[in-house]
VEXDREN-2710 file (C-alpha; in Angstrom, 1 decimal):
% VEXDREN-2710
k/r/px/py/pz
1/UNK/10.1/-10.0/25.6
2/UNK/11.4/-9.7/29.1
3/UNK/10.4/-6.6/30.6
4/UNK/7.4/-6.2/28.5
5/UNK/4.0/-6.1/30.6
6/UNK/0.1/-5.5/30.2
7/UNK/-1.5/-2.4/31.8
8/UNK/-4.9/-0.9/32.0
9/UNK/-4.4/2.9/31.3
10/UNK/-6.3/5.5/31.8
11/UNK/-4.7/9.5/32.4
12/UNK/-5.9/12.9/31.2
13/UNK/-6.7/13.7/27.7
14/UNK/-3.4/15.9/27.8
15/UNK/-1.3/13.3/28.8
16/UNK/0.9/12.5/26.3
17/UNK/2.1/8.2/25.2
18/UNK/4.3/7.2/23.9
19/UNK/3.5/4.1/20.7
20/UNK/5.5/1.8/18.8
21/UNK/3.0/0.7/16.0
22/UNK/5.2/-2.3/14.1
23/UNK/8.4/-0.7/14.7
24/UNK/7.1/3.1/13.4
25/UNK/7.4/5.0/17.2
26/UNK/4.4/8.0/17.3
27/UNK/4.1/10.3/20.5
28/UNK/0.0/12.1/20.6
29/UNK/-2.3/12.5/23.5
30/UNK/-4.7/10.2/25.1
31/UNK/-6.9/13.0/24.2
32/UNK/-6.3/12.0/20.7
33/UNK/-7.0/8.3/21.0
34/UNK/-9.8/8.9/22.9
35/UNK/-11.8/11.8/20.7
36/UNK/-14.0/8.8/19.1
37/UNK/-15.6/6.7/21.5
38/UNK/-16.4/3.5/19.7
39/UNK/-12.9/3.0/18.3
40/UNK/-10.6/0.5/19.4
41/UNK/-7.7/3.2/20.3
42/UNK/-10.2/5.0/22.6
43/UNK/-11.0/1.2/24.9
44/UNK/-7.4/0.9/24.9
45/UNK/-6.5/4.0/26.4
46/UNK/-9.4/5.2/28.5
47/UNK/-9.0/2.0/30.7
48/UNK/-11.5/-1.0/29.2
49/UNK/-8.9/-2.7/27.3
50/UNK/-4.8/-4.1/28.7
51/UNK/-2.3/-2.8/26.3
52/UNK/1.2/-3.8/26.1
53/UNK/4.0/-2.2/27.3
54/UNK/7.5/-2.4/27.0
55/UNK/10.7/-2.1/29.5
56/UNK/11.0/1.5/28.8
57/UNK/7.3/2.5/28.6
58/UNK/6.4/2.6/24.9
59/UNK/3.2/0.7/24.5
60/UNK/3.4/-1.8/21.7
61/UNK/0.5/-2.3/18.8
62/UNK/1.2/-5.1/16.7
63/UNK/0.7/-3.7/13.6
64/UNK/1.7/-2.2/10.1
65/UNK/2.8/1.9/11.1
66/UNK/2.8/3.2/8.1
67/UNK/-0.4/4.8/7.8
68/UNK/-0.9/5.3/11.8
69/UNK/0.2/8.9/11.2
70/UNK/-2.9/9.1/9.2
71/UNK/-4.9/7.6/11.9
72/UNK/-3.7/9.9/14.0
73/UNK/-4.6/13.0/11.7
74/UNK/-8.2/11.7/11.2
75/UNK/-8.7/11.5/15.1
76/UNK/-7.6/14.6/15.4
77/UNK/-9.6/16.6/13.0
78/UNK/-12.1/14.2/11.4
79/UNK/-10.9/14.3/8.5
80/UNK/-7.6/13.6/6.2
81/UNK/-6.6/13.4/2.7
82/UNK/-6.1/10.1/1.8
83/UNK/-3.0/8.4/0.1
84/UNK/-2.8/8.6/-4.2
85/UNK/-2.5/4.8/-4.7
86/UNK/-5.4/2.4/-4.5
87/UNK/-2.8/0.2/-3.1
88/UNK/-2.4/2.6/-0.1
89/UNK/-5.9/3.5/0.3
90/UNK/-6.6/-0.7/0.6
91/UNK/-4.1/-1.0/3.0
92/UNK/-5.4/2.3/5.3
93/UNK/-8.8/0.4/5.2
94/UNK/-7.8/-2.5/6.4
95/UNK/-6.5/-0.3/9.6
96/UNK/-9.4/1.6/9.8
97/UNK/-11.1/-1.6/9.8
98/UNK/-8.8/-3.0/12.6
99/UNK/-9.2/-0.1/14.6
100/UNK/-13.2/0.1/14.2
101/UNK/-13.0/3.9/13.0
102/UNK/-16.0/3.4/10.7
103/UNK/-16.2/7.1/9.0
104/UNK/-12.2/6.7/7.9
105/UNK/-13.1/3.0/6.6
106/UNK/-16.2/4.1/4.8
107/UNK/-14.2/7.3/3.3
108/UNK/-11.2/4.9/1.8
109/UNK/-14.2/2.2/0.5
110/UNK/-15.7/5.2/-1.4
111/UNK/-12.2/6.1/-2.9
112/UNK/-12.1/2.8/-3.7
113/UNK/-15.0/2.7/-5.7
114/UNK/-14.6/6.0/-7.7
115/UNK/-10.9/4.8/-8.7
116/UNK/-11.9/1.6/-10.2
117/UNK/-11.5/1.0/-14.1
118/UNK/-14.9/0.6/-15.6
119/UNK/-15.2/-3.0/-17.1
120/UNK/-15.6/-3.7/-20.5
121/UNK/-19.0/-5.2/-21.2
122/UNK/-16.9/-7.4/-23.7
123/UNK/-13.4/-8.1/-25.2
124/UNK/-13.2/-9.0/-28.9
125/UNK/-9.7/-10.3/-30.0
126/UNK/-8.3/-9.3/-33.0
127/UNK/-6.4/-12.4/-34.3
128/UNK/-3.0/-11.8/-36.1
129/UNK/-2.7/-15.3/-38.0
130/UNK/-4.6/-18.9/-38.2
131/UNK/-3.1/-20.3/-35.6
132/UNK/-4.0/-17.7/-32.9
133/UNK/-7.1/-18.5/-34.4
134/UNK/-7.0/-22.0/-33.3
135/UNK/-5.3/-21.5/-30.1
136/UNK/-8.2/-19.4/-29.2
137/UNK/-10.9/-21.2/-30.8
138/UNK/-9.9/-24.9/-29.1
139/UNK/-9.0/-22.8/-25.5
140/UNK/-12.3/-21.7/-25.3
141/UNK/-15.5/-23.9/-24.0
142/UNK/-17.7/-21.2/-25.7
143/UNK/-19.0/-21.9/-29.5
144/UNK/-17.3/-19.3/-31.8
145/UNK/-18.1/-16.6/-34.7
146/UNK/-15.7/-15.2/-36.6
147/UNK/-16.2/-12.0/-39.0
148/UNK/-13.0/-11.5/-41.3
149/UNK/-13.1/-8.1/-43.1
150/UNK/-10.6/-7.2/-45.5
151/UNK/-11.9/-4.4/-47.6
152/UNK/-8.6/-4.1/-49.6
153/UNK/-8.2/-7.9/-50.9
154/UNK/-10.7/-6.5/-53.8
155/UNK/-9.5/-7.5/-56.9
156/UNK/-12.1/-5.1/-58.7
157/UNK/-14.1/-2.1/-58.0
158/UNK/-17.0/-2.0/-55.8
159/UNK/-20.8/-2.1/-56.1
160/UNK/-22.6/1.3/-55.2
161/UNK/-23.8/-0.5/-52.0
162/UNK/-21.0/-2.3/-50.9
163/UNK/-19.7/-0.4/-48.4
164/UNK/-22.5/0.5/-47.1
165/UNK/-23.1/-3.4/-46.4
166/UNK/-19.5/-4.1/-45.4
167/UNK/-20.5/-1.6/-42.2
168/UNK/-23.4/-3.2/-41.4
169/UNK/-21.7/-6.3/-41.9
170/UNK/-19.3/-5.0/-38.7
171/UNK/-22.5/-3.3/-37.1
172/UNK/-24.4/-6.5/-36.8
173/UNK/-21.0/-8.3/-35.6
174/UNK/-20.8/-5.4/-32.7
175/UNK/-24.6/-5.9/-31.9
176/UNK/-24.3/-9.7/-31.2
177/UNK/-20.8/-9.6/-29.5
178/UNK/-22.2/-7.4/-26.9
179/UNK/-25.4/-9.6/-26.8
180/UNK/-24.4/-13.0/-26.7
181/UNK/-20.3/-12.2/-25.3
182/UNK/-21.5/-14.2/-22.4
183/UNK/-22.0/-17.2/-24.5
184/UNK/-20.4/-17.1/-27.6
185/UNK/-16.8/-16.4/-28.5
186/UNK/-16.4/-13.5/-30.8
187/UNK/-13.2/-13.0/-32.7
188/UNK/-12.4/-10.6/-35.4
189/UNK/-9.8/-11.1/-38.4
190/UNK/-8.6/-7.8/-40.1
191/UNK/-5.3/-9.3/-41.3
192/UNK/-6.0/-13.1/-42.3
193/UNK/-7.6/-14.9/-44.9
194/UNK/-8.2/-13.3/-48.5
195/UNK/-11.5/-12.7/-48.0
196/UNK/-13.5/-9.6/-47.7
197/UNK/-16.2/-10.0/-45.9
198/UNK/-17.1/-13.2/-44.4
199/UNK/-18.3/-14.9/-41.1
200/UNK/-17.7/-18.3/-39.6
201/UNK/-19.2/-20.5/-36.8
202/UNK/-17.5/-23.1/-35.1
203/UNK/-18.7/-25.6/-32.5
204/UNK/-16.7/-27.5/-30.0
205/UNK/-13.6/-26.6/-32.4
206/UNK/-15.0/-27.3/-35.8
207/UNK/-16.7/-24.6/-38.3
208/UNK/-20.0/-26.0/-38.7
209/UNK/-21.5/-23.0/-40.9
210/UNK/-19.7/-20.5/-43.2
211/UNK/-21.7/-17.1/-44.4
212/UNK/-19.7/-15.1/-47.4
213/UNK/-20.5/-11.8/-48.4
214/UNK/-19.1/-11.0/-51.3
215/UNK/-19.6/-12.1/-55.1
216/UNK/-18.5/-11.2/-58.5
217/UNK/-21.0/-9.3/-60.3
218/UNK/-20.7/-7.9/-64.1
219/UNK/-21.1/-4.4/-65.7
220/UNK/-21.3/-5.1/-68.9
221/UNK/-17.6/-6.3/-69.8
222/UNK/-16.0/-5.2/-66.3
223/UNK/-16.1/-7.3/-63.1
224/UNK/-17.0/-5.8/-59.8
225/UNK/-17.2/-7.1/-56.2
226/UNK/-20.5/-7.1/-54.6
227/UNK/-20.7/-7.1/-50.4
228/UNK/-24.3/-7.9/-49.2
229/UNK/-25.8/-8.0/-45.9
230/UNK/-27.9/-11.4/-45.2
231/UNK/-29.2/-10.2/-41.9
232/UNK/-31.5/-12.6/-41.4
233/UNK/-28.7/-15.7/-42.4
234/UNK/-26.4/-14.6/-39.6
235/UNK/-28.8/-14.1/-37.3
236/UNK/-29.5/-17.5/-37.9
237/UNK/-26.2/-19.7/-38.0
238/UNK/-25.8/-17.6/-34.7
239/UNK/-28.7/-18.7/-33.1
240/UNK/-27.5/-22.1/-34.1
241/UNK/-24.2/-22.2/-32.8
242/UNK/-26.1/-21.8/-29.7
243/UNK/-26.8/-25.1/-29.3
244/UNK/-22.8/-26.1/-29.2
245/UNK/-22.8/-24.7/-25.9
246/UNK/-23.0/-27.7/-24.5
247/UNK/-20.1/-30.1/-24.7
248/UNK/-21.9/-33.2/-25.6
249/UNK/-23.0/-32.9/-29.0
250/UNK/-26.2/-31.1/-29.8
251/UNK/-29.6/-33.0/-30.0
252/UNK/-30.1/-34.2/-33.6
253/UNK/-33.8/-33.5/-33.3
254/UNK/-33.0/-30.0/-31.5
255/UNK/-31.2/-28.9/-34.4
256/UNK/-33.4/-30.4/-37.3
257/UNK/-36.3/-28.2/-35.6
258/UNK/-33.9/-25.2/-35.4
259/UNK/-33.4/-25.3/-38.9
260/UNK/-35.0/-23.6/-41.6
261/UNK/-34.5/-24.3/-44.9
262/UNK/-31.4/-22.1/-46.0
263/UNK/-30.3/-21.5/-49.4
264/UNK/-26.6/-23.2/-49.7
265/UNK/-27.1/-24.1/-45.7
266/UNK/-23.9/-25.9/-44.2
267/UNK/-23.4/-27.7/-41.1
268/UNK/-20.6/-30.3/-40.3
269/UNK/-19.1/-32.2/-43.8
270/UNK/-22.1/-30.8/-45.8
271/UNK/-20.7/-27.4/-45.6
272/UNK/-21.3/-25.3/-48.8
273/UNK/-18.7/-24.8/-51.8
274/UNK/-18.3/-21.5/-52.9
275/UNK/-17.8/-21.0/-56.6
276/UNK/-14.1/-19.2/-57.7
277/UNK/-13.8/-16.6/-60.0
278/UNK/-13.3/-18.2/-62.8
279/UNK/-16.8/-20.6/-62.2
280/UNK/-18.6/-17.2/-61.5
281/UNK/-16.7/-15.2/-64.7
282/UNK/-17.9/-18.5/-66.6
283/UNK/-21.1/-18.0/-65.1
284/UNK/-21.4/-14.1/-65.5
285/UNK/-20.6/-14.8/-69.4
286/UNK/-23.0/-16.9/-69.9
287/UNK/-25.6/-14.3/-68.4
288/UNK/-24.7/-11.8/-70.9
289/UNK/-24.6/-14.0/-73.9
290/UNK/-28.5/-14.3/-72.8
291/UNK/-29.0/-10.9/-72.7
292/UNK/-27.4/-10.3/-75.8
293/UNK/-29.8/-12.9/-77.5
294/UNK/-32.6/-11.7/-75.9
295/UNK/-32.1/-8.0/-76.8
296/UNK/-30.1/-7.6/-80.3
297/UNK/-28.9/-4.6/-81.4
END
């Protein structure tokens, strides 16, 4: 602008200036802008540095004002309580940066730092219907387990042990979500299918292995539903949904070696039928008519 010139200036430290920080005016002492040697402010106004000035003497700093007033206070005294926000704090660093005042800078990166939400080691979703599970399932690269538990969709009473093994059912889930979050997808289903307990692994978008925990077990005449915990089966199918990781399709050779030889295994179309109620009532009947021939009354 016309009028506007570049000065060296150097006066006493109770000489006052007059600033005009990005349109915020300020009026302090060189004194002031001075007290900390290695700061940009105290080059500009003890002489090593040209600042700007315009027609009617205010000398002009192209930048944001609205935290030079803290500035200001931290020259003066050394210290200053800093703004509430983290957005305010980030944008006094990047003054304090500007200006070289390395204590102020080091103060709002240590703010910073203590205001930051902690991370979650890992995010399970909880799916609401089948297909957020597929959205979620084909959106990720990542192979997938899913644990669906659904303690109320018993038909019949419960073992002694059952819920005992429905938690560690939910335990072990926990344990390898925060294990393996990094590489596998872990979703939970608490409002799905009509199963109770049951896990699922799916590789580049297909289930290739299916672990149920629950079966119909007899009491004399009454039907009850058992939950069991096969531990070492999911630690297993997990371990094996590993090797979808990869999006070319895993090494026929690598997986045959994986393998050991599972009870009702599945994997791709082989994947294993469970009975229904009415094959395992037929099949529960049959077990006491054996009894009853083995042990008349």
């Amino acid at each position: 602008m016309s009028g506007d010139q570049k000065v060296l200036l150097k006066g006493h430290a109770s000489q006052y200036v007059k600033l005009n920080v990005g349109g915020r005016l300020y009026y302090t002492t060189i004194g002031t802008l001075t007290k900390h040697n290695d700061t940009m402010l105290s080059a500009m106004f003890s002489g090593r540095m040209e600042v700007l000035t315009d027609s009617e003497g205010w000398i002009l700093i192209d930048r944001c004002g609205n935290h030079f007033g803290i500035i200001l206070n931290f020259l003066r005294d050394g210290t200053v309580p800093l703004p509430e926000t983290n957005k305010e704090i980030a944008e006094l660093l990047a003054e304090a940066k500007y200006y070289c005042i390395t204590e102020l800078a080091m103060s709002c990166e240590r703010a910073l730092y203590a205001h930051q939400e902690p991370k979650p080691i890992c995010r399970i979703p909880l799916i609401t219907s089948q297909k957020e599970e597929q959205l979620l399932i084909s959106a990720s690269s990542k192979p997938a387990v899913i644990l669906v538990v659904q303690r109320q969709n018993n038909k019949y009473s419960y073992t002694s042990t059952s819920d005992d093994n429905l938690l560690k059912n939910i335990e072990l889930f926990d344990k390898l979500s925060l294990r393996f979050n990094e590489r596998i997808l872990f979703i939970k289903d608490v409002i799905g299918p009509s199963e109770i307990c049951c896990w699922s692994f799916y590789g580049h978008g297909k289930k290739v292995a299916e672990v149920c925990c629950t079966s119909i077990v007899y009491a004399t005449d009454r039907k009850h539903t058992k939950v069991e915990f096969p531990e070492a089966r999911i630690y297993e199918e997990t371990l094996q949904v590993l090797l979808y990781e990869n999006r070319n399709a895993p090494d026929q050779e690598l997986l045959q070696a994986t393998s050991s030889v599972r009870a009702g295994g599945v994997s791709g179309a082989n994947m294993q039928q469970y009975t229904s109620d009415e094959e395992e009532e037929r099949t529960g009947l049959a077990r006491l008519r054996s009894n009853k021939r083995s042990n008349p009354t």
